[in-house]
DOGU-730348 format. One line per field, with one value per residue: residue number from 1; residue in one letter; chain; x, y, z of N, C-alpha, C in turn. Coordinates in steps of 0.2 Angstrom, whole numbers. Layout:
k	c(NUM	...)
r	c(A	...)
c	c(A	...)
n_px	c(X	...)
n_py	c(Y	...)
n_pz	c(Z	...)
ca_px	c(X	...)
ca_py	c(Y	...)
ca_pz	c(Z	...)
c_px	c(X	...)
c_py	c(Y	...)
c_pz	c(Z	...)
END
This chain:
k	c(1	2	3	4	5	6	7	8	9	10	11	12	13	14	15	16	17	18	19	20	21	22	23	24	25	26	27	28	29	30	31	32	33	34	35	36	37	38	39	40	41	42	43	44	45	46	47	48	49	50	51	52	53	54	55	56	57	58	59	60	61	62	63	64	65	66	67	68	69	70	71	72	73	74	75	76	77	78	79	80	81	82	83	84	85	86	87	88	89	90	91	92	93	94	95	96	97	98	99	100	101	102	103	104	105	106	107	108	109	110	111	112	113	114	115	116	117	118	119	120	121	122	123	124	125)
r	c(X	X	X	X	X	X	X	X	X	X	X	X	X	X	X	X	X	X	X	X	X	X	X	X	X	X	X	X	X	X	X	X	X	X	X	X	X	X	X	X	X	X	X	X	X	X	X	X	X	X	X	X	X	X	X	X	X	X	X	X	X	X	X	X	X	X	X	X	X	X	X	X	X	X	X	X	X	X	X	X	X	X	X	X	X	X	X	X	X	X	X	X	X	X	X	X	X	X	X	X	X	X	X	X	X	X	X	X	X	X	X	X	X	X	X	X	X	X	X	X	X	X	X	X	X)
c	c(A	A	A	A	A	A	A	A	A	A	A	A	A	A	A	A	A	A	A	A	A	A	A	A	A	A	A	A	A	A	A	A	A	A	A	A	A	A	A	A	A	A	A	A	A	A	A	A	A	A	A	A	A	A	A	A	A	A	A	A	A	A	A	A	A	A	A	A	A	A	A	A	A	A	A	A	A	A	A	A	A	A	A	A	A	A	A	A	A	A	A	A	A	A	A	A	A	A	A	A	A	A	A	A	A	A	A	A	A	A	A	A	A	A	A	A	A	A	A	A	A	A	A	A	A)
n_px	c(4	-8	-19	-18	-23	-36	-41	-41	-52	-61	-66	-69	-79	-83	-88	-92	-87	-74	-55	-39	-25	-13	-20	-23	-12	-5	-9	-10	4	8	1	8	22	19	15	26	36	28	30	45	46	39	49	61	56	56	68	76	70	59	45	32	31	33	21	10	12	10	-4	-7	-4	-12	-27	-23	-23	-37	-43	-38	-46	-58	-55	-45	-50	-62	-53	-48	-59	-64	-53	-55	-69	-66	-54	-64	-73	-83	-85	-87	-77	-67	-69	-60	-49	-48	-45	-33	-15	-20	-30	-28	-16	-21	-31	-20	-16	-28	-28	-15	-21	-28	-37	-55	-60	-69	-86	-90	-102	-98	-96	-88	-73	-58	-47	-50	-53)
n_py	c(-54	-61	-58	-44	-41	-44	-39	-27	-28	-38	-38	-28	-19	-27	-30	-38	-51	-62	-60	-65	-64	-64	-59	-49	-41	-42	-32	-21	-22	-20	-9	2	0	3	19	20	20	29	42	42	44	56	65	63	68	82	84	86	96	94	99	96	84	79	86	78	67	69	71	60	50	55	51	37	35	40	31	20	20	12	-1	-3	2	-10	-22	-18	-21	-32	-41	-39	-44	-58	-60	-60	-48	-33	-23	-11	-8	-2	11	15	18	33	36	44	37	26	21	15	7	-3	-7	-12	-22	-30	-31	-41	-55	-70	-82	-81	-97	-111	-106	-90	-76	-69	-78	-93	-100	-92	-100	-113	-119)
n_pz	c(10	3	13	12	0	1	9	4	-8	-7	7	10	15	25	41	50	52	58	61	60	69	61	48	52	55	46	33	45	42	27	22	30	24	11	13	17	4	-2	8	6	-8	-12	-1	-8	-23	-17	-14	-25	-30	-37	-40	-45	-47	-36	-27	-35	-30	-17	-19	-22	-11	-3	-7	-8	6	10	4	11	25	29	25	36	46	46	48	57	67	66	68	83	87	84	94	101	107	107	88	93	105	97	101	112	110	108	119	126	126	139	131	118	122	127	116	109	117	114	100	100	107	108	95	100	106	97	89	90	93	80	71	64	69	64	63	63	75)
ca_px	c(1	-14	-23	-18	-28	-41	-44	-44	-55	-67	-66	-68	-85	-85	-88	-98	-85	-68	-50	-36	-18	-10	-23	-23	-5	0	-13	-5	11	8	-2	15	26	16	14	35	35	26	33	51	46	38	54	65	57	59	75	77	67	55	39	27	31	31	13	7	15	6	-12	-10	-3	-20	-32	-21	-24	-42	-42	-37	-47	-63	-51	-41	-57	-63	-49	-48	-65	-64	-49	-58	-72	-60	-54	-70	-73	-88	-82	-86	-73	-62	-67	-57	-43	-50	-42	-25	-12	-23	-35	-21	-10	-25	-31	-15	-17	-32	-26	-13	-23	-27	-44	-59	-59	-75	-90	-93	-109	-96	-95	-83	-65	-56	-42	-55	-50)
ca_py	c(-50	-62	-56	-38	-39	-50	-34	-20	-32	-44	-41	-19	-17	-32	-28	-42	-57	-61	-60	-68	-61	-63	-54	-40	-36	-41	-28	-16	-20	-16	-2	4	1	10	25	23	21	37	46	41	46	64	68	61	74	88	86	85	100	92	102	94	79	80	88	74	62	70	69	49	47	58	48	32	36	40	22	13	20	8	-6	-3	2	-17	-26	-19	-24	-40	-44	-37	-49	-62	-60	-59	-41	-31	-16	-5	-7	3	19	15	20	40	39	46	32	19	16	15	1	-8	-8	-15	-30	-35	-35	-47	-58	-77	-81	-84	-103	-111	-101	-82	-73	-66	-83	-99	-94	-92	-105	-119	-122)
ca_pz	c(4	3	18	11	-5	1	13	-1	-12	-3	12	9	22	30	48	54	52	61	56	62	70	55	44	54	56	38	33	45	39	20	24	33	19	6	15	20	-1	-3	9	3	-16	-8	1	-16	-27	-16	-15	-30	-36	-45	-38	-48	-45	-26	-26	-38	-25	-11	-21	-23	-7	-1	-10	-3	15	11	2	16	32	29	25	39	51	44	48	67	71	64	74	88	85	85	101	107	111	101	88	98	109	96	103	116	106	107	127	126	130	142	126	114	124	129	110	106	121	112	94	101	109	105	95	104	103	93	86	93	89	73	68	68	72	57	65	62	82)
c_px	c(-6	-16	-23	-24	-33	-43	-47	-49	-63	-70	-68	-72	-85	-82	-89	-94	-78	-62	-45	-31	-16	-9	-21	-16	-4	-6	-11	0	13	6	4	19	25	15	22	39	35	29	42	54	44	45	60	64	56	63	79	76	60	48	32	25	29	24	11	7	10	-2	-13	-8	-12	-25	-30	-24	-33	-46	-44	-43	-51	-58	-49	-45	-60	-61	-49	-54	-69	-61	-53	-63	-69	-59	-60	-73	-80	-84	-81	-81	-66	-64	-64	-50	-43	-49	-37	-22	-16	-28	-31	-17	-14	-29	-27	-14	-20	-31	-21	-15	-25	-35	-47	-61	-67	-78	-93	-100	-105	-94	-89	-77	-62	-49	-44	-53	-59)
c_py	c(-52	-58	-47	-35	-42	-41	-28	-22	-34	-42	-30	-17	-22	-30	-31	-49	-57	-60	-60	-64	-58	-60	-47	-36	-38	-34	-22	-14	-19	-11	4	6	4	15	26	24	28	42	47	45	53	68	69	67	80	89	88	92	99	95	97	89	75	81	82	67	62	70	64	48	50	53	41	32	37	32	18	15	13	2	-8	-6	-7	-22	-27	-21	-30	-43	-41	-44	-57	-64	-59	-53	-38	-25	-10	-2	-3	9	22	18	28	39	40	38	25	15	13	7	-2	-11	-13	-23	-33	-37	-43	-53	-66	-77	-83	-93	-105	-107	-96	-80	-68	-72	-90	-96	-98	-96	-111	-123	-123)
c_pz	c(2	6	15	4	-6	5	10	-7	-9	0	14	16	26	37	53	54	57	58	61	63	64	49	45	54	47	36	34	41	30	19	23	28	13	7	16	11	-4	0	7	-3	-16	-6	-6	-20	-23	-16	-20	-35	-39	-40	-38	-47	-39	-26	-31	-35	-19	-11	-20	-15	0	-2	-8	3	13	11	8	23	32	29	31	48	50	48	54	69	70	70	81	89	86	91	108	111	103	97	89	104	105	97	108	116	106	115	126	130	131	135	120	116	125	122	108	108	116	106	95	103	104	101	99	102	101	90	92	91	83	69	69	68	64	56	62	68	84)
END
């Protein structure tokens, strides 16, 4: 949860530094679960009827998701940096599948040991 409000805080533009595994997927994974939230609460009042409620649901969960891109965009190109790759290498991710599965390599990957041209590794290795 650290890592997660250090990102929608601190860390909002930072483009230029690194960010460890752990960042990056907790990050993901609250992301994740506030959208599984909304959507949860969205289905909920339609079932229910509640119209109003629904569509007032669907405006915050709008203006969430806009929220997050930069964040999100942040965090993957820190973790990239990280592992030693430029963030450029996210637009690798606009090739159906290949760039997709090979994005996902790289987030897993170990940090780059020492200092990078994005700085010291955030391991303190």
């Amino acid at each position: 949860m650290h890592y997660f409000i250090e990102a929608i805080t601190t860390k909002y533009f930072d483009f230029k530094s690194r960010a460890r595994r752990s960042e990056f997927w907790s990050v993901c994974l609250f992301s994740f679960l506030i959208s599984l939230v909304f959507m949860f609460l969205i289905l909920l009042s339609f079932r229910f009827d509640w119209a109003f409620l629904g569509g007032v649901l669907i405006g915050l969960y709008i203006i969430w998701y806009f929220f997050m891109i930069i964040p999100s965009l942040a965090v993957a190109f820190r973790r990239l940096h990280d592992a030693g790759f430029s963030g450029w290498w996210f637009l690798l991710g606009l090739i159906p599948f290949f760039g997709s599965v090979t994005l996902l390599v790289f987030y897993f990957l170990d940090s780059q040991k020492g200092i990078n041209k994005w700085g010291i590794n955030p391991k303190g290795l």
